[in-house]
N, C-alpha and C positions, 0 to 999 in steps of 0.2 A: 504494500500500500504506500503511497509517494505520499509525501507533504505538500500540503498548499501553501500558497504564499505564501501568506502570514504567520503558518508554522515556522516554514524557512527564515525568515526574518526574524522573528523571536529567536529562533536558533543562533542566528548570524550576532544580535545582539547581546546575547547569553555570551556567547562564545567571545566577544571582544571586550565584554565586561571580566569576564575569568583570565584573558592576558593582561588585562590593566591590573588587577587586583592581586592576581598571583600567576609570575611570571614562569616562576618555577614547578609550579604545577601542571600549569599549560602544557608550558615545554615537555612535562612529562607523559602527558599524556598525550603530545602527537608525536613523540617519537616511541609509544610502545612502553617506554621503561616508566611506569606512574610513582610519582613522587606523591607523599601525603601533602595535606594541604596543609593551608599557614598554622589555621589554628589547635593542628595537631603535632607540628614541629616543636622538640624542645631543643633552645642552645643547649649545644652542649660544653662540658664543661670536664671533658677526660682529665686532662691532668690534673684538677683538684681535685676531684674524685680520688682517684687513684692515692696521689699524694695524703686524702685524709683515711681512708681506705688503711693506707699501708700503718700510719701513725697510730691509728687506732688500734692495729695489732701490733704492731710493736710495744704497743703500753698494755695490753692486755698481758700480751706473753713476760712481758718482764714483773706484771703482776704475779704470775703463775710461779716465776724461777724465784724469786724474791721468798714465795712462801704468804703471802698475803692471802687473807681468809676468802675463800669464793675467787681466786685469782685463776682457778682450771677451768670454773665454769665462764669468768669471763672472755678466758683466752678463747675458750671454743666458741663462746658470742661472737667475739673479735670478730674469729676465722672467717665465719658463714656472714659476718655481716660484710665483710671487708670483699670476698669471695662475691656475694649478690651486686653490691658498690662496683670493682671491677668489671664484671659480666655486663650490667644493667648499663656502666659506661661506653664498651666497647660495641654495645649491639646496634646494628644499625647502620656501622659508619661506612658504610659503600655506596651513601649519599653521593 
């Protein structure tokens, strides 16, 4: 079933309103490769991450070596939180 004009032109309008607005999207999606849209993009921010990621086990674990009471259960917090921090930073980035 074809469109009538005035479908097409809504379309046309649509479609030049989604390159003004988000270029990057667009772009994505007429070359095939879709990128999410703006409002679902977070900056990202790897290397802090990472960098607090790592600090936060480092002080868990030297809790634990220390001798510090609940210092094994925080080291294993640490791990897995630092672990999800990592992971949760790198996913994605083939933006």
């Amino acid at each position: 079933m074809a469109l009538g004009p005035e479908d097409e032109r809504r379309l046309a309008e649509l479609a030049e309103q989604t390159r003004a607005a988000d270029p990057h999207f667009a772009l994505g999606l007429g070359t095939g490769d879709p990128h999410p849209p703006a409002e679902y993009r977070r900056p990202r921010r790897t290397g802090l991450r990472v960098a607090l990621a790592l600090t936060g086990f480092a002080l868990a674990v030297f809790l634990f070596a220390t001798g510090t009471p609940g210092g094994g259960f925080l080291a294993a917090v640490g791990a897995v939180l630092a672990l999800a921090t990592v992971g949760d930073g790198f996913a994605g980035t083939g933006d």
